[in-house]
C-alpha positions as a printed Julia matrix, in Angstrom:
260×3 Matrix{Float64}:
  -9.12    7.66  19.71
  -9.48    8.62  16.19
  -6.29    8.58  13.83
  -5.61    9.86  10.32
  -3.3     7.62   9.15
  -3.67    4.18  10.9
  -7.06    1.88  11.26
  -7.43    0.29  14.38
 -10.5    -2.5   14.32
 -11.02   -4.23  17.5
 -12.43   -7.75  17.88
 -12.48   -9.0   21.63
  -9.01   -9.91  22.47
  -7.07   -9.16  18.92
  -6.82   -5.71  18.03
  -5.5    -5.27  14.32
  -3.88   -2.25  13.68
  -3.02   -1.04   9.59
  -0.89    1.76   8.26
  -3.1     3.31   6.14
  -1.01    5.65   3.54
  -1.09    3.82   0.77
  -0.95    6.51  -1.76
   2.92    6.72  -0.44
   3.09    2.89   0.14
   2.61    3.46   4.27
   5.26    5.32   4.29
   6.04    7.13   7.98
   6.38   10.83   8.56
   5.98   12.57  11.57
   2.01   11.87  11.94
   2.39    8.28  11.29
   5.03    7.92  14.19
   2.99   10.33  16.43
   0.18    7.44  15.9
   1.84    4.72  16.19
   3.02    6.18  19.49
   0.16    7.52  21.02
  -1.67    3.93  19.83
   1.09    1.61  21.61
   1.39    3.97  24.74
  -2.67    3.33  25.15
  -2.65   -0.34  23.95
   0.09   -0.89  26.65
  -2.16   -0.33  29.8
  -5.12   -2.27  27.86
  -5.35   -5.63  30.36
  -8.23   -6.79  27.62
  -5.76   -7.08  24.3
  -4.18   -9.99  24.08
  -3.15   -9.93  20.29
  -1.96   -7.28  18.09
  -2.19   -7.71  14.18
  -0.19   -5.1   12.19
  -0.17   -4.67   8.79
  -0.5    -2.53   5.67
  -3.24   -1.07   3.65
  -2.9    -0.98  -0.27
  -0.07   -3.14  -1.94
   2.6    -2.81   0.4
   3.35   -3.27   4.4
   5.78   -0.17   4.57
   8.26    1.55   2.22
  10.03    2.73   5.34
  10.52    7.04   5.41
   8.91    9.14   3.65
  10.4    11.33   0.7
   8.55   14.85   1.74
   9.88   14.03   5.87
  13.37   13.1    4.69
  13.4    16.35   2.49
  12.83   18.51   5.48
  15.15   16.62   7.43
  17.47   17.97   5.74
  17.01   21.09   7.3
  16.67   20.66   9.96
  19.43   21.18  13.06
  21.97   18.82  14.52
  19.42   19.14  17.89
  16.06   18.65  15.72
  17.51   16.02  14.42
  18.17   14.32  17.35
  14.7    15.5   18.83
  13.33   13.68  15.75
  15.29   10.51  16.15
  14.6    10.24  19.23
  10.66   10.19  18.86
  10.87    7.74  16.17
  12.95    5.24  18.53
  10.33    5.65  21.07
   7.78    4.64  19.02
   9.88    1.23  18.16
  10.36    0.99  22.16
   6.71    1.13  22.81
   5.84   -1.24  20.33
   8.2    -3.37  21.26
   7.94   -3.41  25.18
   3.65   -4.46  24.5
   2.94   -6.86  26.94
   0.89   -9.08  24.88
   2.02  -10.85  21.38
   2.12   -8.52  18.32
   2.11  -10.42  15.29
   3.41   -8.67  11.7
   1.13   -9.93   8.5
   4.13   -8.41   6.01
   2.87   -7.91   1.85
   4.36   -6.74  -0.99
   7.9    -4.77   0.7
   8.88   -3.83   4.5
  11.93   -1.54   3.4
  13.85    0.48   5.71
  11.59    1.3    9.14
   9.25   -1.36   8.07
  11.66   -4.27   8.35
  12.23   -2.13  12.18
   8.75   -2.77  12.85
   8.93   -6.55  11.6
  11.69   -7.19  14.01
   9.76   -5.61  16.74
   6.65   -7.56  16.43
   7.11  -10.99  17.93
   5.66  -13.08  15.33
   6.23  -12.32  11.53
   3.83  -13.68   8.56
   5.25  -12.96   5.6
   3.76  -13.17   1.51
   6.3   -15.38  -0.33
   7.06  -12.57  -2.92
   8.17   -9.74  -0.26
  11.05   -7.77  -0.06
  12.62   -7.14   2.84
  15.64   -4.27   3.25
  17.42   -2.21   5.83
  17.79    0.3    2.85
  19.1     3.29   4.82
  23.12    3.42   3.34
  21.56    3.93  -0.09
  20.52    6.58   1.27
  23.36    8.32   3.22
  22.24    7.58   6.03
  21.95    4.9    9.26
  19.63    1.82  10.21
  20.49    3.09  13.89
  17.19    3.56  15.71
  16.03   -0.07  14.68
  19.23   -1.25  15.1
  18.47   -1.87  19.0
  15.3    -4.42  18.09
  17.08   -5.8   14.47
  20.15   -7.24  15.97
  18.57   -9.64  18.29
  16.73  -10.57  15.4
  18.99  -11.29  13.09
  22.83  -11.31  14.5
  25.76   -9.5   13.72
  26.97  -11.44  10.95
  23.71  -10.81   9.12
  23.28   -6.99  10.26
  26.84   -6.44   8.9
  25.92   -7.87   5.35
  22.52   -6.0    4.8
  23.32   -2.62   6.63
  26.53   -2.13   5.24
  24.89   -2.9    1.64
  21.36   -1.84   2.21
  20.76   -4.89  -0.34
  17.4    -5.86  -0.64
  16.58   -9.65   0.03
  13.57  -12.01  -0.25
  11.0   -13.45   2.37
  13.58  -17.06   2.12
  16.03  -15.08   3.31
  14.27  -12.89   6.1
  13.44  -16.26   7.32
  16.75  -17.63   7.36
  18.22  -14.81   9.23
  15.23  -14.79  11.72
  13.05  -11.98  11.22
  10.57  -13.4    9.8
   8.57  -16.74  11.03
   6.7   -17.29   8.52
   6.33  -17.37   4.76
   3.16  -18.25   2.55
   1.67  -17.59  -0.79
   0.13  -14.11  -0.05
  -3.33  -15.63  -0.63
  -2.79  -17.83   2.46
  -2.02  -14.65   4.36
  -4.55  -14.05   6.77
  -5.57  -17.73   7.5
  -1.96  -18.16   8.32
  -1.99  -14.96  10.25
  -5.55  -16.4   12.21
  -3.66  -19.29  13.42
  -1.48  -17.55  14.92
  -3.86  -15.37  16.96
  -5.62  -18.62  17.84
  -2.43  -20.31  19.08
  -1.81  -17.13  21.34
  -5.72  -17.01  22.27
  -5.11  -20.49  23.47
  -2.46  -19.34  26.03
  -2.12  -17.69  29.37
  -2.29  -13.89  28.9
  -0.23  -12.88  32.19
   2.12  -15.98  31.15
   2.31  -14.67  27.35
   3.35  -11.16  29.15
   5.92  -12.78  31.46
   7.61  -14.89  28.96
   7.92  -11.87  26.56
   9.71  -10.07  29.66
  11.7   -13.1   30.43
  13.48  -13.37  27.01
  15.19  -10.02  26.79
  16.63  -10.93  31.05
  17.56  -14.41  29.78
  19.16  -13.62  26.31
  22.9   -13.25  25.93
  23.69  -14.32  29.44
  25.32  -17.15  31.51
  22.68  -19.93  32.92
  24.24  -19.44  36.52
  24.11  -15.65  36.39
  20.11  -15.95  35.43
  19.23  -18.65  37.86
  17.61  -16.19  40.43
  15.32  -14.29  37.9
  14.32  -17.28  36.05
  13.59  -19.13  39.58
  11.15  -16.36  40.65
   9.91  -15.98  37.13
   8.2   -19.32  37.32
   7.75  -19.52  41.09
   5.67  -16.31  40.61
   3.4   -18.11  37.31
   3.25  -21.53  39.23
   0.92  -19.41  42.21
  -0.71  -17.38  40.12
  -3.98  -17.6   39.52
  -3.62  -18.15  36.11
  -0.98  -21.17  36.62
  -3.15  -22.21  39.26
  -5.94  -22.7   36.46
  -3.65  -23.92  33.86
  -3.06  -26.85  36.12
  -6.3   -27.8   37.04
  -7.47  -27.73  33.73
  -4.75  -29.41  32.58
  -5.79  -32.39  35.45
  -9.17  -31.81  34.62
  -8.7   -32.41  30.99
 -10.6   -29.7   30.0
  -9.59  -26.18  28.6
  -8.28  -23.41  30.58
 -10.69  -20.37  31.86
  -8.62  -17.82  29.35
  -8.95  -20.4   26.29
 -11.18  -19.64  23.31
């Protein structure tokens, strides 16, 4: 599939995929989330990819909306509004619900939607001199479809200092708070961003997929009222084929079948 304002290079396992507006700083609009969309929806049925890369063309990862879509938002109906919403939120969802890891390589700022799709990918590389933001208030309005994927992230203490401000903060901070993983000197950047991929490459895909399934089940609730899904959860890895082959390597002393 061809898009007009994303790249998508694929390299075995690892697809990257880069916003690619940088005129407007990778700004989204309608298109972009269309893309995004239609990209995730196709990448989720893909039983090849086993990494995603996302980043950002030009010198930033994503100034969040863009000025010319906001503008006609404002004209638009309570019901088109809520029709627009609404197919912005599913593109976080799809992102987010990938079965495989998706890894964020963040640059220069990841303002407003971007810092939603940093807390939807599930590892974050970040360039020491970022600027993170969930800048909406400034602008009159909400952080409220990212607010379903930030929150994990980054806890209600946090979410009630930088929504209700719309401050910006630093890549220290992002890290402290949790939604970012990493931060380097942007010239370390993509090394940092290969190990990474290499790290995932060197794990079970179907058990990559499970865990990432597993965590949203486990989180927030009481060990005895989990017991049941987490029991099954590894009972159904241990027979698998790949957990069958992660043990006999493993007794072997040799890699796995799935390793690089």
């Amino acid at each position: 599939m061809s898009y007009q304002f994303l790249t998508v290079r694929r390299d075995g396992p690892v697809e990257r995929v880069t916003l690619n507006r940088p005129d407007v700083r990778n700004a989204f609009n309608e298109q972009v989330i269309a893309e995004l969309t239609a990209w995730a929806e196709g990448a989720a049925g893909d039983d090849g990819l086993r990494v995603v890369v996302l980043a950002g063309a030009g010198k930033v990862f994503s100034a969040g909306a863009d000025a010319e879509w906001m503008a006609r938002m404002a004209g638009y109906s309570h019901q088109e509004n809520v029709d627009d919403a609404a197919r912005a939120a599913a593109m976080f969802r799809a992102i987010n619900a990938l079965p495989c890891a998706v890894i964020g390589r963040i640059h220069g700022a990841a303002l407003g939607g971007g810092s939603g799709l940093a807390a939807v990918c599930d590892i974050v590389v970040s360039a020491e001199n970022a600027i993170f933001g969930f800048t909406e208030t400034k602008l009159g309005i909400l952080p409220a479809m990212i607010s379903p994927f930030v929150l994990p992230k980054i806890g209600v203490s946090a979410a009630r200092e930088l929504f209700l401000t719309g401050m910006r903060f630093d890549a220290r901070r992002a890290r402290e708070i949790g939604l970012i993983h990493a931060v380097v000197p942007e010239a370390e950047l993509d090394e940092t961003v290969q190990r990474y991929v290499a790290e995932v490459l060197g794990a079970a895909p179907t058990a990559v997929a499970a865990a990432k399934r597993l965590i949203p089940q486990v989180w927030g609730q009481r060990p005895e009222s989990v017991a049941d899904v987490t029991a099954r959860a590894i009972a159904a890895q241990r027979v698998s084929p790949e957990g069958q082959e992660g043990l006999r390597a493993f007794l072997d002393k040799r890699k796995p079948g799935w390793a690089p």
